[in-house]
N, C-alpha and C positions, 0 to 999 in steps of 0.2 A: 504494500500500500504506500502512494506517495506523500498521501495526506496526512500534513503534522500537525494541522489545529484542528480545533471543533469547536460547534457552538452550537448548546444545548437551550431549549425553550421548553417549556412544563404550562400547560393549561389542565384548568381542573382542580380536582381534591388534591388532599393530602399526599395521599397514596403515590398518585404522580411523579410528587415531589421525591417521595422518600425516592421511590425507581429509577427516576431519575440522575440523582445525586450517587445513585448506585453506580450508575454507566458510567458518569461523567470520571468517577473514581477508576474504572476499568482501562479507561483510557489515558489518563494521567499517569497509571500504572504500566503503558505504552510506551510510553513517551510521547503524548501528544500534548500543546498547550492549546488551555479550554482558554477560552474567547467568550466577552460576553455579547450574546446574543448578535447584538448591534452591529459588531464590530465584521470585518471581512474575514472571511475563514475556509479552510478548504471543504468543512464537512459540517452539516447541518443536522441536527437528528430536535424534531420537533416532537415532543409526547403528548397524547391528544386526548382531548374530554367530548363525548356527546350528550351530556344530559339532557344540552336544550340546543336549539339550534343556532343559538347567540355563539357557542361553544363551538359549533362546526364550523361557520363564518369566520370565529376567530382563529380557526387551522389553517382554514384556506390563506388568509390574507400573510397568516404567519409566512406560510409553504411562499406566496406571492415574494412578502419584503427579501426574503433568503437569495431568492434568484436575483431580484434584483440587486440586492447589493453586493452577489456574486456571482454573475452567470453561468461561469465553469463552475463552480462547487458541486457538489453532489450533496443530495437531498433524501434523509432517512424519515419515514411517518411511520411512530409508533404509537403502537395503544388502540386506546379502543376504538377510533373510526374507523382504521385498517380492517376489524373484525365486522361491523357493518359494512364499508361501500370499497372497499380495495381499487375496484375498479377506478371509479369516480379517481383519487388517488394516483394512481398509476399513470391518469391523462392527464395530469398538471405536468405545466412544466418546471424542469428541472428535475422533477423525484427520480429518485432509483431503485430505493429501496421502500416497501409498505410492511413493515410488521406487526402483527399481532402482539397480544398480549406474553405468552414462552417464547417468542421465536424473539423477541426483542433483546431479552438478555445476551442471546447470540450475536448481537449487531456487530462486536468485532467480525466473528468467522465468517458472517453473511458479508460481509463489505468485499473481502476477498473474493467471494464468488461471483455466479453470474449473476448482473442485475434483475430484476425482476421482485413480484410479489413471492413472499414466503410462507408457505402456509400454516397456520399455527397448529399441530398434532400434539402439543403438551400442556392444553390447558385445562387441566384436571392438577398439572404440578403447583404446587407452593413455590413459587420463587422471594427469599429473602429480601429485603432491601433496606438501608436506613440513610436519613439524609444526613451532610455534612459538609462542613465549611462556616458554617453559624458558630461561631464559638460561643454562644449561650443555650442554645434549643437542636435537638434531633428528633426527626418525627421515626419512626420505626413501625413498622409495616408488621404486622403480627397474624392476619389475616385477608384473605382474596375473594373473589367474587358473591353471588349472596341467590339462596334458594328461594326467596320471597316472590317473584316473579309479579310484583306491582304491578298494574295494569298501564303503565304513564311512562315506565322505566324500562330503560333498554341494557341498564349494569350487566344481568345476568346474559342475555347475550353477547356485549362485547369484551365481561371478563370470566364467563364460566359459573359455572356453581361453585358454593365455598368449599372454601379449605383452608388450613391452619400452618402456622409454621406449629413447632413441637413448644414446650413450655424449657426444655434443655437448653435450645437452641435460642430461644428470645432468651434467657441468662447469657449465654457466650456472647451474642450482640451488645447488651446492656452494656457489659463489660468492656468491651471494644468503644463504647459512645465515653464509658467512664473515664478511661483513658486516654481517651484524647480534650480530659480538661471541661467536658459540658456536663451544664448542672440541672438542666432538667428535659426531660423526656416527654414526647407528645405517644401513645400507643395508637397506631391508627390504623385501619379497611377498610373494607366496603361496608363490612356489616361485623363490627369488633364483638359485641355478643354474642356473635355463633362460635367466636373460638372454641377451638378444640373439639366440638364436638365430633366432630366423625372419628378422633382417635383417643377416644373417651377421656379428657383435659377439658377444664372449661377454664374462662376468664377469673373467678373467683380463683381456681389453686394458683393460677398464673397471678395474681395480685398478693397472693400468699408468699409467692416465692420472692415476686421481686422486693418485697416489702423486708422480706430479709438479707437482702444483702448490703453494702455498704455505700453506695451509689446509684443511680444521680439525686444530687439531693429532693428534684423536686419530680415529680410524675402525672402526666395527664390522660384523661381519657377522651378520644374524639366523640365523635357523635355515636349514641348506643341508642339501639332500639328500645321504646319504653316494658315491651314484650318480655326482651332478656335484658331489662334494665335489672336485675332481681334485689330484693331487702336485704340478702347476704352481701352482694355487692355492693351497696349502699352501705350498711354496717362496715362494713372493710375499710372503704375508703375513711367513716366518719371516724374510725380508729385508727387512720395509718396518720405516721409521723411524714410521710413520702408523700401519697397523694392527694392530691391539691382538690380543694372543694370546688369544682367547677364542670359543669353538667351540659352537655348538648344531646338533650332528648328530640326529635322528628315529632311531630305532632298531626304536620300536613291540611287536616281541617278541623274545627272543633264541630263538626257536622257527623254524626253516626252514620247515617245516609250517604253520604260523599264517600266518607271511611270504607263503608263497605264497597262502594264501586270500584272504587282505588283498590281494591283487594289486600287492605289494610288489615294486619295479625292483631288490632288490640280495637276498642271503645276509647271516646274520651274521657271515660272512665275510668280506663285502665291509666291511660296518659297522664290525668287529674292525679291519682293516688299515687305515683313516682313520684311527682311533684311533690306531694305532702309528707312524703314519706323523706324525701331530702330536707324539706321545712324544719321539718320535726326533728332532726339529729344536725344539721348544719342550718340553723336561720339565717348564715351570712355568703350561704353558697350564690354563686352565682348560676343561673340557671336558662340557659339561650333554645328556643325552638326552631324548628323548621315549618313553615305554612307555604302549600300550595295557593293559588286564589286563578280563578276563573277554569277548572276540571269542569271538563263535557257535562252537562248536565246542572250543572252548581247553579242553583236558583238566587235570586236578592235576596232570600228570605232566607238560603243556605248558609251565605254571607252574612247576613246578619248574625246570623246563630254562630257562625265562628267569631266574628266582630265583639259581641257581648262574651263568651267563653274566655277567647282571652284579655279581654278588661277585668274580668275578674281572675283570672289565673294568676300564683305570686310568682310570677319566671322577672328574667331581666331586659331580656331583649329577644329581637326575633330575625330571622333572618327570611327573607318574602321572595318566596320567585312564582313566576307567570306562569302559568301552565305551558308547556309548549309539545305540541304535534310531533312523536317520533314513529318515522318508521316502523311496520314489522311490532307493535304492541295495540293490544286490547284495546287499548282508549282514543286512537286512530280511528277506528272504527264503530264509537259511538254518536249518537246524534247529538241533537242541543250543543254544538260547540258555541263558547261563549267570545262574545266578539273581544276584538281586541282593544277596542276603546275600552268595554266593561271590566276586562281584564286591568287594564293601567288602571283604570280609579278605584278597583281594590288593591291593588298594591301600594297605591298611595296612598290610599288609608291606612294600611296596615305596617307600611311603614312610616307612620306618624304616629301610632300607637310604640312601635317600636324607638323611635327617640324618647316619647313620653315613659316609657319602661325603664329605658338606659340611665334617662336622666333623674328620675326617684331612687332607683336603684343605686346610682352614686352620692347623691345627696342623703343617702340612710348612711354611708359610710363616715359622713364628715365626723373629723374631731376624732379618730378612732387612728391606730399604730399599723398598717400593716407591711408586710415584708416585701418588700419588691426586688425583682432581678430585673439589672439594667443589661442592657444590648448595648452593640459598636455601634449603632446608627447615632450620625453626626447629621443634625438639621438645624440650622440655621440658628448654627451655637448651643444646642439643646439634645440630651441621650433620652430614649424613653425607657420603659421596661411596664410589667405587668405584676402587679397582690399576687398572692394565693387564688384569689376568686378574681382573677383577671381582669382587676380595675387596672386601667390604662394611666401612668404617672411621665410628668417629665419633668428634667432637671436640667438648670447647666451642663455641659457639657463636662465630664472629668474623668478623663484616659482610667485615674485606677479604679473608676469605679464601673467598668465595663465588664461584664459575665460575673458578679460579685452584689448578693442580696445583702440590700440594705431598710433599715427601718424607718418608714418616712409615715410621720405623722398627716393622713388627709383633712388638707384647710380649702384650697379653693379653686373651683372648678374653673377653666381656662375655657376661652372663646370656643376653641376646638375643641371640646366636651371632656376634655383628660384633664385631672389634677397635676396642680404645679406646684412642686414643693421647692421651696426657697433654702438652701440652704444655709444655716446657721454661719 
């Protein structure tokens, strides 16, 4: 191969991220120098999201700016569009390579060979990954694809049914993240609640184990289904010295009705008493959801009823996306699709609910001590970092106090919705 740089791009989840940060370590182990994105480089390898089609859009134009700012390069599409439209892929210009989800980790051996689509034959395997280069946070990939088979969602086709690393093997990684100086841990999947099941492990011994060992100081969990959100799990966390009180439950709609269309595994019910159930042993957890708004069929009155649900629900903030049309799923293929003006003005509502959440939920904090770890990020003479329960703080800018948790009293909330601690 002649190519000695690369430049990596990651849309999407977490997940991505960690896979990504995987490759990019493969090849530096090459000797190639990674390039950021922007820059001119011999080799491209863009990692891709389709949840919605904002995400597809943002592949193309990626796969677009690469050529253009390199016309000779060569051009790798990994992830999960490759596993929907390969094709489509293949006819852009510049691509050479389209990987699946297994065959990606191959992208050294595949560059070697002949160009062309690769077809994925190993997506039933666990493949490892954790990210790196952040010297305050590593997210770590603990689990892959998800049996759910939602009616709106295309995961399970573009990364398989789940499966698990081993509970041995995420110890041997930890330790590796420990080592290289990072102080706290993101655990992240598609669907981190099914861990271990099919090689009878679950998430709770895995919280068991890491909770024993001697690093990283601080441990997160991404987003869990409220399903296999379990009480044991909850009790664990509200007992560990490690991990960190901060919650990202899916909620989707507080509509029963919707739920079940969405071929949703729990009630609002169920969703509700995970909620109260973190209340009730962490009052100062932080607690973020995920809400669908305008799914086929979803009436004003369905809206409403999620509208009112979470005005009263004690979470902190929410995170709101559109429904969007995928290929090749159930909800394609239902009626009542709701337009798309009707679609934006519930999202704007409900993200004005979700400022209105964010900003209560910080202002209960004021006047109160918590621990924050700051980041290298240097903005405009100012480091920030993130509590325990992921209130967002910033500070003057001071070199030693970068990947290093400090105790900062919260007094006043800054224009940009983060507290600003002055220091003494």
């Amino acid at each position: 191969m002649n190519q000695r740089s690369v430049a990596f791009h990651h849309l999407g989840c977490k997940v991505n991220f960690a896979e990504a940060s995987s490759l990019s370590r493969q090849f530096a182990d090459k000797g190639f120098e990674i390039r950021d994105f922007h820059d001119i480089a011999d080799l491209y390898v863009i990692s891709t999201c389709v949840v919605t089609s904002v995400a597809e859009k943002k592949c193309r134009a990626a796969i677009r700016q690469a050529h253009k700012q390199n016309p000779t390069a060569r051009i790798a599409v990994i992830g999960c569009f490759p596993e929907l439209k390969p094709d489509l892929l293949k006819a852009m210009e510049g691509v050479e390579l389209v990987l699946g989800h297994s065959a990606k980790f191959h992208l050294l051996e595949e560059l070697e060979k002949v160009s062309g689509s690769i077809p994925d034959e190993e997506q039933d395997k666990f493949v490892p990954a954790y990210s790196y280069g952040d010297r305050t946070r590593s997210f770590l990939k603990i689990q892959d694809g998800c049996d759910y088979f939602c009616t709106y969602c295309t995961i399970p086709l573009a990364r398989g049914r789940s499966r698990s690393d081993t509970i041995d093997h995420v110890i041997k990684s930890t330790a590796e993240i420990v080592a290289q100086g990072i102080r706290e841990m993101v655990l992240t999947g598609v669907n981190i609640g099914d861990f271990g099941r099919h090689q009878g492990e679950t998430l709770a011994g895995l919280i068991r184990r890491l909770e024993q060992m001697e690093g990283p100081d601080r441990i997160r969990l991404s987003s869990i289904e409220p399903d296999l959100l379990s009480d044991e799990i909850i009790e664990l966390i509200a007992d560990s010295r490690k991990f960190l009180p901060h919650f990202h439950i899916p909620l989707q709609s507080g509509c029963n009705k919707v739920l079940k269309a969405m071929h949703r595994k729990y009630t609002r019910e169920t969703w509700l008493s995970r909620v109260q159930k973190i209340r009730s042993l962490m009052p100062l957890a932080c607690i973020a959801a995920d809400v669908i708004v305008g799914f086929p069929g979803e009436t004003d009155e369905d809206f409403r009823e999620t509208l009112q649900y979470l005005e009263m629900a004690d979470i902190s903030y929410l995170h709101v996306f559109s429904y969007s049309k995928r290929e090749n799923t159930l909800a394609a293929k239902m009626d009542k699709m709701v337009p798309d003006r009707v679609r934006k003005q519930r999202s704007e509502a409900l993200h004005a609910l979700s400022v209105k959440k964010k900003h209560s939920f910080y202002s209960a904090h004021c006047g109160r001590t918590v621990q924050v770890l700051f980041e290298a990020d240097h903005d405009d003479g100012f480091m920030h970092g993130f509590s325990e329960n992921y209130i967002r703080v910033k500070t003057a800018y001071l070199p030693e106090w970068v990947n290093t948790v400090q105790p900062v009293v919260l007094k006043t909330i800054g224009g940009d919705g983060c507290y600003l601690h002055v220091k003494e």
